[in-house]
Phi, psi and omega in degrees: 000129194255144210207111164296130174247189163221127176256184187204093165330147204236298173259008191222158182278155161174136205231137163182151180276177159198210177193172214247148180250325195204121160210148179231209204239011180227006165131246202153123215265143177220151163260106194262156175303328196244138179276146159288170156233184194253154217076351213259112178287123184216167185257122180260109162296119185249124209305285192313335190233023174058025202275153174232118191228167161274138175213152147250149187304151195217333164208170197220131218257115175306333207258010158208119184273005130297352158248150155189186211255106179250144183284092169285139213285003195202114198282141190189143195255087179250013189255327177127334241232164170265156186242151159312107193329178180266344205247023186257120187242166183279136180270156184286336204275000000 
């Protein structure tokens, strides 16, 4: 799902857009203007719904340092997207 973001470096300067490739409540492979590195602590803005969460970067694609895999520090639905009820299960058959 593609989602515009802004990250903000938390502990280094960095400021640069992007948009989300894959996300869930616990973070979320993105494509950034900028490569990122792993370890690296940001603040993610997400445009549409104007939410802010913290996060770190957890991977990096070696062969496009621009995409990668953010960790979020607190699981959380800040992208915007619906979610599934809590008591809704998947069926055996």
């Amino acid at each position: 799902m593609k989602i515009q973001i802004a990250a903000h470096g938390v502990t280094e300067p960095l400021t640069c857009e992007g948009e989300t490739i894959v996300v869930n409540l616990h973070g979320a492979l993105i494509s950034s203007a900028l490569p990122l590195r792993v370890g690296m602590k940001i603040d993610i803005h997400v445009i549409l719904t104007d939410k802010h969460a913290l996060a770190q970067v957890v991977y990096t694609d070696p062969d496009r340092p621009r995409f990668c895999g953010i960790g979020l520090e607190n699981p959380q639905n800040i992208w915007g997207i619906p979610l599934p009820p809590q008591d809704w299960k998947e069926s055996d058959s």
